[in-house]
MARSEPA-664622 format. One record per residue: z, y, x of N, C-alpha, C, O in turn. Coordinates in pm, whole numbers, plus 32768, in hexadecimal, padded with zeros to 4 digits. Layout:
<sites>
   nz   ny   nx  caz  cay  cax   cz   cy   cx   oz   oy   ox
    Z    Y    X    Z    Y    X    Z    Y    X    Z    Y    X
...
</sites>
This chain:
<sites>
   nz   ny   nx  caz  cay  cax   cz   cy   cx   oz   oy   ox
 ECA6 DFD7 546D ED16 DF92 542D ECE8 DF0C 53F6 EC84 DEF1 53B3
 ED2E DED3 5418 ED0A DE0B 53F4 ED31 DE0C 5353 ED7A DE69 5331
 ED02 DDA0 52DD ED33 DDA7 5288 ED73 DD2D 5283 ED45 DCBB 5279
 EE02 DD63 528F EE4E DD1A 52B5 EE67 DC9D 522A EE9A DC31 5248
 EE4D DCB1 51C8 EE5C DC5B 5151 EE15 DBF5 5149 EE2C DB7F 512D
 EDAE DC38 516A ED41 DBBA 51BD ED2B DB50 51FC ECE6 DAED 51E5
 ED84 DB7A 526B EDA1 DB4F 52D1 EE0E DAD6 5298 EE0A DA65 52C8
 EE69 DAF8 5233 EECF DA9E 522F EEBB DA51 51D1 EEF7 D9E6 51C4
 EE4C DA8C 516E EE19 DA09 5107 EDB8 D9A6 5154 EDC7 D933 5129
 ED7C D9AC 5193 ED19 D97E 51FE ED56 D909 527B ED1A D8B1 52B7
 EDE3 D934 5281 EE47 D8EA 52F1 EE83 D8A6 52BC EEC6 D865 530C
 EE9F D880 522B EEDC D803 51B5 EEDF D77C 51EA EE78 D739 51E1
 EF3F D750 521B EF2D D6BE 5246 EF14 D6A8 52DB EF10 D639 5311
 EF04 D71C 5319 EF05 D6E2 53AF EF4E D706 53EB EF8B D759 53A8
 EF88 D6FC 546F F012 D6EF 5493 F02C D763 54A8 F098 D78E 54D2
 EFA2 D7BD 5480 EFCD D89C 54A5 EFEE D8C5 542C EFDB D93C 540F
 F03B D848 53A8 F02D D86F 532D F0B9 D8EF 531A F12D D8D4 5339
 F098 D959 52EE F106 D9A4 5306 F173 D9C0 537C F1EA D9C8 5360
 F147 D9CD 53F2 F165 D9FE 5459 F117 DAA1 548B F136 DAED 54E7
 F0C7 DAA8 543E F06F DB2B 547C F0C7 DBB6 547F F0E7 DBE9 5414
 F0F1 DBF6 5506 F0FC DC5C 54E8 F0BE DCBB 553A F0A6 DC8F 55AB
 F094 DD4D 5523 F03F DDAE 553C F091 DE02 554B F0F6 DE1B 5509
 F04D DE50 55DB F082 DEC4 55F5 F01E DF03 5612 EFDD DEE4 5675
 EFE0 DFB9 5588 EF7D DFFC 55CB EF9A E028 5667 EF29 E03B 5693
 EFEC E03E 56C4 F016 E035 5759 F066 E013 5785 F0D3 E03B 575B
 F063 DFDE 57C5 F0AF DFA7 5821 F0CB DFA1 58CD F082 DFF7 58FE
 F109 DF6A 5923 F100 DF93 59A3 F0AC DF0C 59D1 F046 DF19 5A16
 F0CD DEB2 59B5 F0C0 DE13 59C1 F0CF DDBB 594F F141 DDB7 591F
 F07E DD7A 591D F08B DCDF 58C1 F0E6 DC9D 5906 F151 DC7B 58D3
 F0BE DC80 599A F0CE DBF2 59DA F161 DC12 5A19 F1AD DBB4 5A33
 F18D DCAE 5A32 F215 DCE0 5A6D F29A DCAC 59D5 F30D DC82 59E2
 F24D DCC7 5955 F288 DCD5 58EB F29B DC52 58BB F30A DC45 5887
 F23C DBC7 58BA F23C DB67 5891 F295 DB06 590D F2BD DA94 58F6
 F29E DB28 594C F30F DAFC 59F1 F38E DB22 599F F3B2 DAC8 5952
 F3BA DB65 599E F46D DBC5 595B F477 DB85 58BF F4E0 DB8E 5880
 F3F0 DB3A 5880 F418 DB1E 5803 F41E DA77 5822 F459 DA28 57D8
 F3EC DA5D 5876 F3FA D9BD 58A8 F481 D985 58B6 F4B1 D919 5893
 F4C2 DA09 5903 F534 D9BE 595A F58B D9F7 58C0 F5F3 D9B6 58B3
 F57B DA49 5867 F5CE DA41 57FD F5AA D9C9 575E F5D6 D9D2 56EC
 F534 D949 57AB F550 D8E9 576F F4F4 D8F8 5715 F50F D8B2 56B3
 F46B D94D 5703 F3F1 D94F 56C0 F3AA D8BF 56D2 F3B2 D875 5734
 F362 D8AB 565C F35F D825 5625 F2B8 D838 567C F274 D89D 568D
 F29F D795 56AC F204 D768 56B0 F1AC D799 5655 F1CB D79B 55DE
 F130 D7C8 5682 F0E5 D846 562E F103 D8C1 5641 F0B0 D915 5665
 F169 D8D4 562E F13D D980 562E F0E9 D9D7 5646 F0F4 D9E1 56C0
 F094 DA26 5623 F04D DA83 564B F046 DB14 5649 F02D DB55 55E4
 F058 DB3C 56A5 F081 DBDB 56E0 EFFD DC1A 570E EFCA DC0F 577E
 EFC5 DC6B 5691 EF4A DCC1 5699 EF53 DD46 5683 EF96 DD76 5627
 EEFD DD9C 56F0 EF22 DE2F 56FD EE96 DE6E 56F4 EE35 DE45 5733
 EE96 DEEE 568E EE00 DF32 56C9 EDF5 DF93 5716 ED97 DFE2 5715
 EE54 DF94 575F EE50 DFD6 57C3 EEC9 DF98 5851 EF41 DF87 583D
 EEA7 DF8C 5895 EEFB DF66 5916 EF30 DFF1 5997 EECF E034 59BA
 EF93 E010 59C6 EF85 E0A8 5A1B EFC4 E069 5A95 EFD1 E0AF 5AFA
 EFFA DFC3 5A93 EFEE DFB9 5B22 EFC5 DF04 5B2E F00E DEB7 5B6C
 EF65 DEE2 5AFA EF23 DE78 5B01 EF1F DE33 5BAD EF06 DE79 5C0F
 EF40 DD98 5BB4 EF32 DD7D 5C15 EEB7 DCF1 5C21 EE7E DCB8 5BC4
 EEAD DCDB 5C9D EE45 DC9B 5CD9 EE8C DC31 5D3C EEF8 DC3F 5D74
 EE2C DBBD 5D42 EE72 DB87 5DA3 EE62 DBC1 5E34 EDFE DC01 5E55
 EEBE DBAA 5E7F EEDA DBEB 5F25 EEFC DC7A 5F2D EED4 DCCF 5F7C
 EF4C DC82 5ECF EF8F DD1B 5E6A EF18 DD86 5E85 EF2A DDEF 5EC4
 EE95 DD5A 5E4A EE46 DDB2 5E06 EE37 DE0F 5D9B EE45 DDE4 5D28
 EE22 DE75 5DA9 EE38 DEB0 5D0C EDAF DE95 5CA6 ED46 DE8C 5CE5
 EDA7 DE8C 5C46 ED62 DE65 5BF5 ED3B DEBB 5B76 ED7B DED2 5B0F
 ECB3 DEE6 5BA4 EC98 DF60 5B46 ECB3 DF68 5A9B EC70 DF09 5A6F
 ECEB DFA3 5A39 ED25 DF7B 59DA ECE4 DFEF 598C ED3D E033 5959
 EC63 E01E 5971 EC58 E07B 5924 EC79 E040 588D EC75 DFD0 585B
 EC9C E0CF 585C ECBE E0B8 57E8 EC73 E07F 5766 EC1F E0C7 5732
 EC8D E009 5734 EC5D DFCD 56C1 EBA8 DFB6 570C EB48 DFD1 56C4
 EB9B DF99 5761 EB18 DF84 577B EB2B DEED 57B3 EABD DEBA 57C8
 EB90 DE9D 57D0 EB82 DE2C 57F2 EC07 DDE2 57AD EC66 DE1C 5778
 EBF7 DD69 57BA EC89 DCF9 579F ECBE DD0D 5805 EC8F DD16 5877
 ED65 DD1B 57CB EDA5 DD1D 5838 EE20 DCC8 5817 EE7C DD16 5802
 EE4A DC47 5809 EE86 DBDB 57E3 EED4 DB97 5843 EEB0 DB72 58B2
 EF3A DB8D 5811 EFA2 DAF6 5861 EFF3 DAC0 5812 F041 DAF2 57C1
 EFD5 DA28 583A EFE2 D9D4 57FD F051 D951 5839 F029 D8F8 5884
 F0D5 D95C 580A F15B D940 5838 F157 D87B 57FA F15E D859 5784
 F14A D81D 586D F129 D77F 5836 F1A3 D78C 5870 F1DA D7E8 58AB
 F1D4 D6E7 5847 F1F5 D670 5897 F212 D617 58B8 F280 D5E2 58AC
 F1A1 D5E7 58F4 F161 D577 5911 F1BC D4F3 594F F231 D505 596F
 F177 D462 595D F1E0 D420 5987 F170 D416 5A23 F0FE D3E8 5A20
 F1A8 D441 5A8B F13B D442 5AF7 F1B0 D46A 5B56 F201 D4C6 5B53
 F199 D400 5BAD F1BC D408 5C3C F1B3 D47E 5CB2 F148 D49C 5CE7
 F22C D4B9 5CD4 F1A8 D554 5D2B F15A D52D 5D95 F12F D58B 5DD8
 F12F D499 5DC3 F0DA D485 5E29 F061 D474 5DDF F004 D435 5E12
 F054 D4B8 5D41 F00A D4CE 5CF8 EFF9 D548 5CB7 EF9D D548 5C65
 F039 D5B3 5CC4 F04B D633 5C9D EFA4 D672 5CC6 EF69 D6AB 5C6A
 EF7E D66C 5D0D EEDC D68E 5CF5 EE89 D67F 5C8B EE4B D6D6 5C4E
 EE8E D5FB 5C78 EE58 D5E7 5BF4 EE1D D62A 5B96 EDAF D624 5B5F
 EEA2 D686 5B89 EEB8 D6EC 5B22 EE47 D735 5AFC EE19 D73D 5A8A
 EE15 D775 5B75 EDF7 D7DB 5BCC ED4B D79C 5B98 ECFD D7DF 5B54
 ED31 D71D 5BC7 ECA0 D70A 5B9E EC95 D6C1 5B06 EC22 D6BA 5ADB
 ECE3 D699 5AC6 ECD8 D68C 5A35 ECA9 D720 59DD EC4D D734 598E
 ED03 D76C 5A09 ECF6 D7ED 59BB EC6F D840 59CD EC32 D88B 5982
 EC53 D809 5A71 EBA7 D864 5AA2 EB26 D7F2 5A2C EABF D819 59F4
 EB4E D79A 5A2D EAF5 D743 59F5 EAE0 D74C 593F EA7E D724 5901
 EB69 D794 5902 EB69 D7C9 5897 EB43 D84C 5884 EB31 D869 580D
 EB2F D8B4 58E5 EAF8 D923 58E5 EA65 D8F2 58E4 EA15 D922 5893
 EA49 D8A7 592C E9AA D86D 5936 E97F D842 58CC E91D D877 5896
 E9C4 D7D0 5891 E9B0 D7C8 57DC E98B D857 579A E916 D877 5787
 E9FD D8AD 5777 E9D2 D906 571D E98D D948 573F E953 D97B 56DF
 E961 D977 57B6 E8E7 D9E6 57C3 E870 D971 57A9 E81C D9B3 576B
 E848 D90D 57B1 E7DC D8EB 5786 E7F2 D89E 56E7 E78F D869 56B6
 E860 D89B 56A9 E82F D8AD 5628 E868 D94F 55E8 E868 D94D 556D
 E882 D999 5609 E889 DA1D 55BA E82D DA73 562D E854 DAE6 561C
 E7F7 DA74 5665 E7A8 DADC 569C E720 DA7D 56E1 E6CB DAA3 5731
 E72C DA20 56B5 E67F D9CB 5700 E676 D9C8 5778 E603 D9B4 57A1
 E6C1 D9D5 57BF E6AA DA36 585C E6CC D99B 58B0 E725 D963 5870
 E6A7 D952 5915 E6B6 D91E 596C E70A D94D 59DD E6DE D986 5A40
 E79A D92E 59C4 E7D4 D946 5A55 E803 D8C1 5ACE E7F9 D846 5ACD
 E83A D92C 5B32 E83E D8BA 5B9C E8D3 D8EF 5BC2 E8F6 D963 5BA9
 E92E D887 5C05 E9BB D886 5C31 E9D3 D87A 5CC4 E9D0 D810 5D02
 E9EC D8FA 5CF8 E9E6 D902 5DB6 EA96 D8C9 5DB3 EAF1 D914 5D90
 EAAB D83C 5DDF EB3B D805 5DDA EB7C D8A4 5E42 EB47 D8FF 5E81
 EBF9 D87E 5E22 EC56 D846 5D8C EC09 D89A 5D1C EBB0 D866 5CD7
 EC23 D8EF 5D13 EC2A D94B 5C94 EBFC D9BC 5C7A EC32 DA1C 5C42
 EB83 D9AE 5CAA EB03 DA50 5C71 EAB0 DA03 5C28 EAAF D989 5C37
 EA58 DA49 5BC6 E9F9 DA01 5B65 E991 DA7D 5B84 E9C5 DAED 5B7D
 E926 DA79 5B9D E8A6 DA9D 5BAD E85D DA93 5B42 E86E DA48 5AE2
 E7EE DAFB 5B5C E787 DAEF 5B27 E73B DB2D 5B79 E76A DB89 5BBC
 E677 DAF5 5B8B E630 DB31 5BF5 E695 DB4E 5C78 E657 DB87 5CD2
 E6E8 DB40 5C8B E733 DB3E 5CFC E78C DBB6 5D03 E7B6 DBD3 5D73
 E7AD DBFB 5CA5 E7F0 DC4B 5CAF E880 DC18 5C58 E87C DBA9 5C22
 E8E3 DC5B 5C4E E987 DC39 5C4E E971 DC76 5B95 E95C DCEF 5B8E
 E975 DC3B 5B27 E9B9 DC3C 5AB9 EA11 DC38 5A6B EA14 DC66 59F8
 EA9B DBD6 5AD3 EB09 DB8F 5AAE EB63 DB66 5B26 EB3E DB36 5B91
 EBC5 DB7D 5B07 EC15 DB63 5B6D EC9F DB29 5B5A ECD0 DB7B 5B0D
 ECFC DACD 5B71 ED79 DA63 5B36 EDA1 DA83 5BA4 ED69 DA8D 5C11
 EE46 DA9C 5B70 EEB2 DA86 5BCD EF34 DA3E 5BA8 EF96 DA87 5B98
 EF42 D9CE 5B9B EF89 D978 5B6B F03B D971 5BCC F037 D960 5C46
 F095 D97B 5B9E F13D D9A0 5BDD F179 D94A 5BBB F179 D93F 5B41
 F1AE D904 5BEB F1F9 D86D 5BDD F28F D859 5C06 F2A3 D894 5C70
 F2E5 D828 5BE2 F34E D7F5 5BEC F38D D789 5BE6 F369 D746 5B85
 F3DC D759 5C25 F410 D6B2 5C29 F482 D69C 5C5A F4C6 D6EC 5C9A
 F4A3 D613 5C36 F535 D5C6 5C2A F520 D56E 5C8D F4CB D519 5C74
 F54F D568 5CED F4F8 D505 5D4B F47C D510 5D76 F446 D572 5DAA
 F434 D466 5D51 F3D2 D476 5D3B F368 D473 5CA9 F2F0 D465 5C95
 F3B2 D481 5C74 F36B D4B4 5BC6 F367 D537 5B9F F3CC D57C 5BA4
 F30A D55C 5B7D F2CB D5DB 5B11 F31E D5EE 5AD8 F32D D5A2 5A79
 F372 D647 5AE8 F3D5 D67F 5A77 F378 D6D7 59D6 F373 D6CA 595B
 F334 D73D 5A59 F2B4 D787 5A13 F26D D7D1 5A24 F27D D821 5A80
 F20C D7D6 59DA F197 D81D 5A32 F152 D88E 5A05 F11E D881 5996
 F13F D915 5A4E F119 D96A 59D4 F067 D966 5A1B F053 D960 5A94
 EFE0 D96D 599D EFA1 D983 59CD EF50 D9F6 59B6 EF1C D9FE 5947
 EF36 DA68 5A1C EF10 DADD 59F2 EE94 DAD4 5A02 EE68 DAAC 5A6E
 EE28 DB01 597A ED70 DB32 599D ED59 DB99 59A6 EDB6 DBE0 5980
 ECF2 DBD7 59D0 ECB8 DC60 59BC EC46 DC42 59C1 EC1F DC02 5A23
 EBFA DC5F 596A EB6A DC64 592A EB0E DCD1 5902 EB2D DCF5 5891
 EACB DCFF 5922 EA99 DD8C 5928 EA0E DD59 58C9 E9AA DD18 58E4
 EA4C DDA9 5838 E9F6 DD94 57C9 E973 DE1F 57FB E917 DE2A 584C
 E9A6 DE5D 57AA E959 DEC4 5780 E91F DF3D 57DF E8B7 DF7B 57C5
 E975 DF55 5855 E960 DFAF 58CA E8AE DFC1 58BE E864 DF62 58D7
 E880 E03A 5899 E816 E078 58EF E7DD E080 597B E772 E072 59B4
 E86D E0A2 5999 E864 E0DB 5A48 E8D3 E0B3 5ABA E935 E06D 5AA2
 E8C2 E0D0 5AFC E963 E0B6 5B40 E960 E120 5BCA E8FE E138 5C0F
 E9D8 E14E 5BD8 EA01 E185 5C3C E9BD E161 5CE3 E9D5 E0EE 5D08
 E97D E1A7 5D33 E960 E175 5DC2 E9F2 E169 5DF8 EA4C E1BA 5DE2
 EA00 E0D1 5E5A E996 E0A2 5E67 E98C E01B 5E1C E949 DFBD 5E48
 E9EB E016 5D7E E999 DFBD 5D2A E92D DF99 5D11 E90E DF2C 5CE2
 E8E0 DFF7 5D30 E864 DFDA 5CCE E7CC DFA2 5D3F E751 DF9F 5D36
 E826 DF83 5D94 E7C4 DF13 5DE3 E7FF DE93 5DDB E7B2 DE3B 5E01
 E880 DE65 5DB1 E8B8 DDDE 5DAA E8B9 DDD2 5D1B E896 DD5F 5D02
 E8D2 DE15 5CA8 E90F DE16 5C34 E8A5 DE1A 5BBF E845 DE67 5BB6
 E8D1 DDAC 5B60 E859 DDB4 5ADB E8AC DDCD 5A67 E91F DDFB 5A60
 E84F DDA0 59FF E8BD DD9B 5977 E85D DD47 5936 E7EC DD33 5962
 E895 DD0B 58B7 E843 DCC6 5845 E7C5 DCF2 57FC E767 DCB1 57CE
 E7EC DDB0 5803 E792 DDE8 57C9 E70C DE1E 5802 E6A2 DE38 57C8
 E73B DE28 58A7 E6B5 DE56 58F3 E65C DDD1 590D E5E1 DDCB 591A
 E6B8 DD69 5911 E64A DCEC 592C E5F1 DCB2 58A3 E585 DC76 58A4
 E634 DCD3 5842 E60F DCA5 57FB E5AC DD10 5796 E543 DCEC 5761
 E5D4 DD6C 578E E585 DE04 5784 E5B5 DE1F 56E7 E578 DE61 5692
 E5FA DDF8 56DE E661 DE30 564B E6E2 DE21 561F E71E DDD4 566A
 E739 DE55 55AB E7BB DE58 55D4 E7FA DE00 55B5 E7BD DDDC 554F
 E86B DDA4 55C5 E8A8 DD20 559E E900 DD5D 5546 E8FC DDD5 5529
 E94C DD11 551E E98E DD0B 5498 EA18 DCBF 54C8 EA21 DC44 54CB
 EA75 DD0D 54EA EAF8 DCD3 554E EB2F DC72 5507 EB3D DC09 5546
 EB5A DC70 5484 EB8F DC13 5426 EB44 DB83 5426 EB77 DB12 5423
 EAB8 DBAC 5429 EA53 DB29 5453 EA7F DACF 54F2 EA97 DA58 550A
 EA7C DB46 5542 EA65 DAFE 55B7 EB00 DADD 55F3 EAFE DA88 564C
 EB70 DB0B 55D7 EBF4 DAEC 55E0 EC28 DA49 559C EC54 D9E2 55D0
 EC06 DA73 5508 EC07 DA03 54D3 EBCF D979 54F7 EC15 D917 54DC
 EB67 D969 552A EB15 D917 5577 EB49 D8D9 55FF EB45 D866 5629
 EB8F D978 564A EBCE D942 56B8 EC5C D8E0 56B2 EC86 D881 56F5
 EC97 D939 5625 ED13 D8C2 55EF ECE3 D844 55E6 ED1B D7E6 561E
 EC88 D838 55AB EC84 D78F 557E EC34 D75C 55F4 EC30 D6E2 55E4
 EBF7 D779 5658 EBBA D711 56C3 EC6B D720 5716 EC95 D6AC 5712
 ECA3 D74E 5738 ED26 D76A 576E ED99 D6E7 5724 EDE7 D694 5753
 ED6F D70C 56A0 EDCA D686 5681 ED84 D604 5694 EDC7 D5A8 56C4
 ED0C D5EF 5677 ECBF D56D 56C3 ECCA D565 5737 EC7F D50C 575E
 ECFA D58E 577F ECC8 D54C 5811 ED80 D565 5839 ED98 D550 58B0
 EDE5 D587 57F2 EE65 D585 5818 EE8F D4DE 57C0 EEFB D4AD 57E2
 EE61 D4B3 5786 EE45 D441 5741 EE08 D3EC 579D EE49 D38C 57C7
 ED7B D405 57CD ED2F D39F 5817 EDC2 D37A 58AA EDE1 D30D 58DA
 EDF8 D3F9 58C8 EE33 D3EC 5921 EE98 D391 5936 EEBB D358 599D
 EED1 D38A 589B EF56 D314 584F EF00 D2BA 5879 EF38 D278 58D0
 EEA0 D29A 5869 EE96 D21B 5824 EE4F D1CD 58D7 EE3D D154 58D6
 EE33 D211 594F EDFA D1CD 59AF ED8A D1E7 59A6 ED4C D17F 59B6
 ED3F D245 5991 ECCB D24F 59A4 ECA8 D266 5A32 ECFB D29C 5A7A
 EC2F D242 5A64 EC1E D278 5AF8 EBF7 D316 5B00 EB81 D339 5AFD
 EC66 D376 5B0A EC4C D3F6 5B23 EC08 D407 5B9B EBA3 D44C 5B8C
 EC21 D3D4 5C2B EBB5 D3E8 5C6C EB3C D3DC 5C5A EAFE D446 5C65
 EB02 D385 5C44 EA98 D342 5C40 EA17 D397 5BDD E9A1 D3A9 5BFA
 EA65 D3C1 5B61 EA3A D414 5B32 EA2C D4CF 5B58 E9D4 D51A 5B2E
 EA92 D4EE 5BA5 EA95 D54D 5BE1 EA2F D55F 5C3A E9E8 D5C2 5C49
 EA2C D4E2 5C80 E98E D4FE 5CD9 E92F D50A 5C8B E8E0 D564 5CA5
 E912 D4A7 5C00 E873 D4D0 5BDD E89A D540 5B8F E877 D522 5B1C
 E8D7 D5BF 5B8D E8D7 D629 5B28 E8D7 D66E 5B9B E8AF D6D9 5B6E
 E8E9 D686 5C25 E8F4 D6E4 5C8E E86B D6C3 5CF1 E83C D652 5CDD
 E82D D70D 5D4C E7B4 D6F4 5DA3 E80E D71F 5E0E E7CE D72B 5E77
 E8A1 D73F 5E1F E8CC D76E 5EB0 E929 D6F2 5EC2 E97C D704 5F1B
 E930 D674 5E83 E969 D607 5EEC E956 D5C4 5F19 E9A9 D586 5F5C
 E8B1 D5A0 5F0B E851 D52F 5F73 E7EC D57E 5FB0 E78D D5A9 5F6F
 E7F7 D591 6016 E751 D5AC 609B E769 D636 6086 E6FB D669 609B
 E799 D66C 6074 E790 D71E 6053 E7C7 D751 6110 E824 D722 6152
 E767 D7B8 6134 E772 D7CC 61AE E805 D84C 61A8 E7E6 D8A1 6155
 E858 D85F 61CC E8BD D8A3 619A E91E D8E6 6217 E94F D899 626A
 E939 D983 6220 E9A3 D99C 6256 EA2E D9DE 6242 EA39 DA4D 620D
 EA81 D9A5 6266 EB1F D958 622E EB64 D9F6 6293 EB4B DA17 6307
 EBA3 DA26 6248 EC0C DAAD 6284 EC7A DAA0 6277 ECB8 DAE6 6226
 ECC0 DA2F 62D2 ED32 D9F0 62BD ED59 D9CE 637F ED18 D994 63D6
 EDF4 DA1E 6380 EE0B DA22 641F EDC7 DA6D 6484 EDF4 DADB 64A1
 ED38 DA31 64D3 ECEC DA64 6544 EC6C DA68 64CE EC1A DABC 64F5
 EC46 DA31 645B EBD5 DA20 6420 EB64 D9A8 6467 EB60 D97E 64DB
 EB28 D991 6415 EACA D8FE 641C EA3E D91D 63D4 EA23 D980 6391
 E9FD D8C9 63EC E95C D8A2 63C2 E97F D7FD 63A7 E9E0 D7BA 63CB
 E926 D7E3 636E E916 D753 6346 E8C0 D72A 62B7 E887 D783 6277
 E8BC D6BB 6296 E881 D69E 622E E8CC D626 61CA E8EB D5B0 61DA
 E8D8 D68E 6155 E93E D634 6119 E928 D59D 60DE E8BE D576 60AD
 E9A0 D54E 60EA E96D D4A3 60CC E9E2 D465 607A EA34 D40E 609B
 E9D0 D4B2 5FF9 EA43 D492 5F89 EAD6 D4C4 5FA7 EB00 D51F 5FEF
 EB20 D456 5F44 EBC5 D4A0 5F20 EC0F D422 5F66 EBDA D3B4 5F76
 EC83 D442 5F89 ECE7 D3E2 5FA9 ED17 D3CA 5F1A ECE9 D3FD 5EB4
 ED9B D358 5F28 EDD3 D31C 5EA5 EDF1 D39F 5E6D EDA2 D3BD 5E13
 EE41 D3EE 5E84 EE89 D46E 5E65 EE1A D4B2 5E58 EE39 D526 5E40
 EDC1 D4A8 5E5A ED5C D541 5E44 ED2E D597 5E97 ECEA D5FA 5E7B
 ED52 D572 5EFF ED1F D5ED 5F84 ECCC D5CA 5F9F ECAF D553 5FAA
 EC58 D669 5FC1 EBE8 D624 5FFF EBCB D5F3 60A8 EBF0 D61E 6114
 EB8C D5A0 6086 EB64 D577 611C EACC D59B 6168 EA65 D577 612F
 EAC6 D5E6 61EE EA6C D62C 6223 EA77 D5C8 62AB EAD2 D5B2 62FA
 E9BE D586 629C E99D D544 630F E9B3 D5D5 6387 E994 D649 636A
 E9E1 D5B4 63F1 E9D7 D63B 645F E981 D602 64E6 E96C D589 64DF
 E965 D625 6528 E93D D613 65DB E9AC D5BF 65F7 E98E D562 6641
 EA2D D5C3 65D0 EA9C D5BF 6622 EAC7 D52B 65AB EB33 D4F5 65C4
 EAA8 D515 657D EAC6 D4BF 64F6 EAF1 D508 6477 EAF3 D57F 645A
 EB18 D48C 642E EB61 D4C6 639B EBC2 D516 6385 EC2F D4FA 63B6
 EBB2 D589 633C EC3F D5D4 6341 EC69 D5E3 6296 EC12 D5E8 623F
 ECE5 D5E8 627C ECF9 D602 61E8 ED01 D68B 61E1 ED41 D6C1 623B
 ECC8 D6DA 617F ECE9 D761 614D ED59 D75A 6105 ED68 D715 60A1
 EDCA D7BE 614C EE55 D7B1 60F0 EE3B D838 60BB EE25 D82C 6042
 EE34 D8A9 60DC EE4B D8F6 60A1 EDEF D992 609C EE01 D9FC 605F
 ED84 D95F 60FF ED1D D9C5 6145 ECB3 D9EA 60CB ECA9 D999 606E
 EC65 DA60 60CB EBE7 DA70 6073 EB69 DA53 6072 EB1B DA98 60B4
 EB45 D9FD 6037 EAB7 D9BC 6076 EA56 DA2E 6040 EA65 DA8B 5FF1
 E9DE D9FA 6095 E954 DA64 6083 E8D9 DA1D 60CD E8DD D9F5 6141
 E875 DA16 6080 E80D DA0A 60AE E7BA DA28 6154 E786 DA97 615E
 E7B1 D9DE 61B5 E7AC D9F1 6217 E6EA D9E1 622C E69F D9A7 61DD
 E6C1 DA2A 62AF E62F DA02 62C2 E65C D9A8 6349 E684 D9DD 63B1
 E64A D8F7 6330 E691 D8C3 63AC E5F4 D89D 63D0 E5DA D865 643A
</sites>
């Protein structure tokens, strides 16, 4: 159980100031913070559960949700962003997961684009960001994390892809610590985002999978290649045999090319 008082003296002044609400279960944050969007929930909001029973993933993955052993958060913006910018989203938020695990857990992670956060190479974190629009503007955007604090163990065949804060780091985190942390790099870099910052640019030096990374793409017939940055929009681009191809929507992975 989060202490939730905590949590809301701690959130004073930033734009999650009194928006927090908690559900010990739930089916979905990110199903629940969607239905409170379109009923006109304000920028900020935050929809946190300690427990999830049908958690999703991007490429309708399910997303392991043990109970009270990890963050399980979504977080309802919106933004003034173009949807030939709606990616964005997607690597701002991996780059704020990257913030707080290395200041609340010391841990060095890495960001496999769009939206897994690593550590030693295994899967810690995972964003699935749901968007809506008027045209072409962001109406709004919900963005969902899953962060696997505390897990011991994990289910096969998790436990050849899957880490947590606590096995890498070899003791237990303190969710209020490391949540909180993830709020405020989340509001910096939704800020950096106002203001023009180069989100790419920085996305590459916080990720090792968008320059020279030998990589294969499971998208259509599937590909090999080696990746050679982001387009304007954020997609990655994979040198191929055949030339450049953009990854729209395929799963990248480490290839032996």
């Amino acid at each position: 159980m989060y202490d939730l008082a905590a949590l809301e003296t701690a959130l004073r002044g930033s734009i999650f100031d009194d928006k927090l609400d908690y559900f010990a279960t739930i089916d979905s944050t990110n199903t629940h913070a969607l239905a409170q969007a379109h009923e006109g929930a304000p920028h900020g909001s935050v929809y946190l559960a300690g427990e999830q029973t049908a958690g999703r993933g991007r490429g309708g993955h399910q997303w392991h949700s043990r109970p009270e052993d990890g963050i399980y958060v979504s977080i309802l913006v919106r933004p003034q962003l173009p949807a030939d910018r709606s990616l964005w989203l997607s690597l701002i938020a991996g780059m704020a997961v990257k913030t707080a695990v290395a200041q609340a857990a010391k841990l060095e992670a890495d960001i496999r684009w769009p939206n897994d956060v690593l550590i030693g190479g295994k899967k810690c974190a995972g964003i699935l960001v749901e968007s809506a629009f008027a045209g072409n503007a962001m109406r709004h955007a919900v963005i969902g994390i899953g962060l696997n604090l505390n897990h011991e163990n994990f289910p096969e065949p998790l436990s050849e892809t899957a880490t947590s804060l606590r096995l890498a780091s070899g003791h237990l985190q303190l969710r209020e610590h490391v949540l909180l942390n993830l709020l405020t790099a989340l509001e910096q870099e939704l800020a950096a985002l106002n203001s023009g910052d180069d989100v790419l640019a920085r996305f590459t030096g916080a990720s090792t999978w968008v320059q020279g990374k030998p990589v294969s793409v499971a998208e259509e017939e599937g590909y090999t290649g080696v990746t050679c940055g982001l387009n304007p929009q954020g997609f990655l681009q994979v040198e191929t045999a055949h030339g450049v191809r953009t990854v729209r929507s395929g799963g990248v992975r480490p290839s032996e090319l």
